[in-house]
NUSEDO-929129 format. One line per 2 residues: number of its first residue (from 1); for each residue x, y negated, z of C-alpha. Coordinates in pm, whole numbers, plus 50000, padded with zeros to 5 digits. Layout:
NUM = X:Y:Z ~ ...
//
This chain:
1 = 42572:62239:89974 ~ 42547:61953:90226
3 = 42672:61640:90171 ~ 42970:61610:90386
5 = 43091:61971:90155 ~ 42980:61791:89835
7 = 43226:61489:89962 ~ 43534:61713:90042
9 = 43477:61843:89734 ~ 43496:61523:89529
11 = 43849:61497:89730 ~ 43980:61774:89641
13 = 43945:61613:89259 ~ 44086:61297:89370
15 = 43717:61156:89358 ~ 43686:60877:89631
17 = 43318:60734:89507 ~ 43009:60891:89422
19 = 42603:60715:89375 ~ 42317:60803:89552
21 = 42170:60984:89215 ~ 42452:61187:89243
23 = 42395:61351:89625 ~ 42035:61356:89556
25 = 42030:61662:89389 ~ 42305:61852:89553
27 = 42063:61980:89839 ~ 41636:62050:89870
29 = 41699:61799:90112 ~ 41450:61504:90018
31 = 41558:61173:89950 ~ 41495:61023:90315
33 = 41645:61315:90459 ~ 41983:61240:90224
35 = 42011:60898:90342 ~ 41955:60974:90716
37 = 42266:61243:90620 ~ 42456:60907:90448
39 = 42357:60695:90735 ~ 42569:60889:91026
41 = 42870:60970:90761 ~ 42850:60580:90784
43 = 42865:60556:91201 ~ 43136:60794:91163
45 = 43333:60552:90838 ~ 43352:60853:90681
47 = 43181:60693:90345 ~ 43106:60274:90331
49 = 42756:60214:90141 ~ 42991:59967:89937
51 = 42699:59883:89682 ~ 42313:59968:89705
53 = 42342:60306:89572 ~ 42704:60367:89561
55 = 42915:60480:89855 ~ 43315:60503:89919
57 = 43493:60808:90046 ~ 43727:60688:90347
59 = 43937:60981:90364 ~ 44217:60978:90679
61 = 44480:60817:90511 ~ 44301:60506:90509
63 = 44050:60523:90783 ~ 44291:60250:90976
65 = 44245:59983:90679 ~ 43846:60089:90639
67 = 43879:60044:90347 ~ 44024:60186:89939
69 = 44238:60036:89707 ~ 44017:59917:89418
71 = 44135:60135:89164 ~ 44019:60439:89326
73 = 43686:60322:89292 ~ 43612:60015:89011
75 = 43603:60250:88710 ~ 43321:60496:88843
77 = 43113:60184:88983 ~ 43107:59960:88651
79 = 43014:60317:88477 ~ 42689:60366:88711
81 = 42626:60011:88624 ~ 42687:60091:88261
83 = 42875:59724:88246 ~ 43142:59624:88122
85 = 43453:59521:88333 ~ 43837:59461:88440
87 = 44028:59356:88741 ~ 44116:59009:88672
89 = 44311:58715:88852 ~ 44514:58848:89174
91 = 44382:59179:89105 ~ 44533:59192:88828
93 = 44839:59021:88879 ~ 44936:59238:89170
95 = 44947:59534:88889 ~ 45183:59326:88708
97 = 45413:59229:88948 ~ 45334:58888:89056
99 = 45201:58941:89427 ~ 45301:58615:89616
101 = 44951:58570:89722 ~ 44904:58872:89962
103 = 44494:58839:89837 ~ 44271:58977:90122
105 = 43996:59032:89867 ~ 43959:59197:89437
107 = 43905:59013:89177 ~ 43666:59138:88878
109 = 43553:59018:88555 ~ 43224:59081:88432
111 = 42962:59033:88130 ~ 42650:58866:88225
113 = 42457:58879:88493 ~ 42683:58807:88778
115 = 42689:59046:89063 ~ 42667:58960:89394
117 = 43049:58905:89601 ~ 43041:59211:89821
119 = 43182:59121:90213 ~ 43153:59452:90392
121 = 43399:59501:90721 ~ 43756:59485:90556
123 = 43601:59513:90133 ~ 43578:59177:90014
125 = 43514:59169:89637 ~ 43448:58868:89398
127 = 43292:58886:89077 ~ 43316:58651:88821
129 = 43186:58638:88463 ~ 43339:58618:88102
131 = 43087:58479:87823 ~ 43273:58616:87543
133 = 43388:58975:87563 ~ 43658:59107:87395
135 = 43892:59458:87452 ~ 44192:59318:87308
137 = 44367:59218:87620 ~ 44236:59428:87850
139 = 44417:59726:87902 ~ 44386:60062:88094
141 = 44570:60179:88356 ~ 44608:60467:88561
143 = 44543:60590:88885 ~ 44502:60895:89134
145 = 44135:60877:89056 ~ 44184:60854:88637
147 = 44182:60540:88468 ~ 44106:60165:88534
149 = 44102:59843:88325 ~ 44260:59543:88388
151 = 44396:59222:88191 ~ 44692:59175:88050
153 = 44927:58926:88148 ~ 44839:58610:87893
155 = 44453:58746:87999 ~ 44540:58698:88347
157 = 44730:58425:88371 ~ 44446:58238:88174
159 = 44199:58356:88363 ~ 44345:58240:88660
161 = 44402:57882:88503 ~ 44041:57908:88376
163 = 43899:57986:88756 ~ 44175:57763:88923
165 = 43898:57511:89087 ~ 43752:57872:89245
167 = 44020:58011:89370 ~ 44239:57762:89558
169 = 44339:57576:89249 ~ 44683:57534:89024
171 = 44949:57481:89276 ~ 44794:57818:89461
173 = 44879:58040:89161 ~ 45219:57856:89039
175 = 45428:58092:89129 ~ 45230:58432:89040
177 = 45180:58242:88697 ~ 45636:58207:88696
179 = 45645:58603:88759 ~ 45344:58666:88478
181 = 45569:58471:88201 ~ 45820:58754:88257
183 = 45531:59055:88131 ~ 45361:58851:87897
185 = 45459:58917:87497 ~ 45390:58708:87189
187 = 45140:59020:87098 ~ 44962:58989:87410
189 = 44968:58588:87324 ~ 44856:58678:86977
191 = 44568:58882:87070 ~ 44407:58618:87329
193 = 44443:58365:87069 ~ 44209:58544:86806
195 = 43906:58545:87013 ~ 43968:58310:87336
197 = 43695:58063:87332 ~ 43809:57770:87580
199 = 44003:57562:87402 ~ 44060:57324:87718
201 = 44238:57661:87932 ~ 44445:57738:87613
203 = 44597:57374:87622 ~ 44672:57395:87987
205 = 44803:57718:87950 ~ 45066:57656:87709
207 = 45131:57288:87886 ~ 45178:57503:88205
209 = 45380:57820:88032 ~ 45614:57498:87882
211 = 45666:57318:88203 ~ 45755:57674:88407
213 = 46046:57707:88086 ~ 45854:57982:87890
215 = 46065:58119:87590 ~ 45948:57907:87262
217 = 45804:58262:87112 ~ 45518:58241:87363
219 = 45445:57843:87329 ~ 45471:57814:86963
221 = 45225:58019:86857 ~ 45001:57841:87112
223 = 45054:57524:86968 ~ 45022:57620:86609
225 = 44691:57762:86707 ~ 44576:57426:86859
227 = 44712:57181:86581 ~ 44528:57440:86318
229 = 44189:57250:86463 ~ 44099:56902:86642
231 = 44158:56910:87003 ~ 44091:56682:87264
233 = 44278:56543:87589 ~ 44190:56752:87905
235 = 44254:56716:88262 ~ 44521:56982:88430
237 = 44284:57039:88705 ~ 43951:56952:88648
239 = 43741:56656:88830 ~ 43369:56599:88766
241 = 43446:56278:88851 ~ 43742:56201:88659
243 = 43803:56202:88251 ~ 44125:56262:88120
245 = 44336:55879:88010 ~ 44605:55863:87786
247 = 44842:56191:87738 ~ 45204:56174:87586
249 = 45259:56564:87558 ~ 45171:56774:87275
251 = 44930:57002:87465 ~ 44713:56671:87530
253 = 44678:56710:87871 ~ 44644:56477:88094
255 = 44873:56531:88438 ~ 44646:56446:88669
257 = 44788:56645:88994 ~ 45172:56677:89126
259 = 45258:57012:88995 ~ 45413:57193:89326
261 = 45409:57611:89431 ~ 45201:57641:89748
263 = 45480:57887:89841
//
């Protein structure tokens, strides 16, 4: 079988990815020979070497965008990595229904060690990294290709409060965070709550789920939470060059930029 069989095959089960390992075998071809066969699937963007090792399928349908959508592909990469992952921030939030930022690049969440950001023609990837894992909030999803993982809505939105000085900052995400209040549940509140471990992102996130008019059944429990231990005033965005002064909320944090959408 040559390659270029081996990858309509893979199509035919909805398959759009597939490792170097995996081709090796597939032919008595030897391993230089199978890349030289990779190499002018490439010049042709039939495949994309996304990742050392581990190549897209561009099938016709999207051979004008050059490139897939991520959930075609994420679960089968983080599994030849053998890591741990989800789609996080506007990755994620596009699942839920809060797309106002039309994001030109995905989002993922990883464990430790970070992986390089990818920037091949039109795939631009991010990866960013979680210290504590937990499966609570992350959920699965699926898709042509089988099944994906992403966070859930309190996840998200935290994550993207967590990361704001990354990725464009609060304002940016304002109004995906006004469409995420609408998915999230106390449950999904609940959950983050038992193993969260940034104390400082939990009190902006209920200060910012309060001031965007959040029902009481997703801000109470956040504030019980915090007044259960000692916590300290924080910044809403944060400055290494600025401390937080004197805060008259309950969250304790200090309002130190004009809450406005970017939109």
């Amino acid at each position: 079988m040559t390659i270029r069989e081996y990858i309509k095959e893979l199509q035919t089960k909805e398959q759009y990815s597939f490792s170097l390992e995996e081709v090796t075998g597939i032919s008595n071809n030897s391993e230089v020979a199978t890349k030289k066969e990779l190499d002018r699937l490439i010049e042709k963007k039939e495949i994309v070497n996304f990742r050392k090792g581990f190549y897209l399928i561009i099938p016709p349908r999207y051979s004008k965008q050059g490139k897939l959508p991520v959930q075609l592909y994420v679960n089968k990469l983080f599994k030849s990595l053998n890591r741990n992952y989800y789609l996080s921030l506007y990755s994620a939030a596009k699942f839920h229904g809060a797309s106002h930022q039309q994001s030109q690049q995905e989002y993922i969440m990883t464990e430790k060690p970070k992986l390089g950001d990818i920037k091949k023609n039109n795939l631009k990837t991010r990866f960013f990294t979680s210290s504590t894992w937990s499966n609570k909030n992350i959920h699965e999803r699926k898709s042509d290709a089988g099944y994906f993982k992403i966070s859930s809505p309190a996840l998200t939105a935290i994550d993207l409060i967590h990361h704001q000085s990354k990725i464009g900052g609060i304002n940016r995400m304002l109004a995906v965070l006004e469409e995420l209040i609408e998915v999230i549940t106390p449950d999904d509140i609940e959950k983050l709550l038992s193993w969260y471990p940034h104390k400082s992102s939990i009190q902006r996130l209920g200060f910012i789920l309060e001031k965007l008019a959040a029902e009481s059944d997703l801000t109470d429990p956040i504030l019980k939470y915090l007044k259960q231990g000692k916590y300290f005033p924080v910044l809403l965005s944060p400055k290494s060059d600025q401390k937080p002064g004197a805060v008259n909320n309950s969250w304790k944090v200090d309002i130190n930029i004009k809450l406005e959408s970017d939109l």
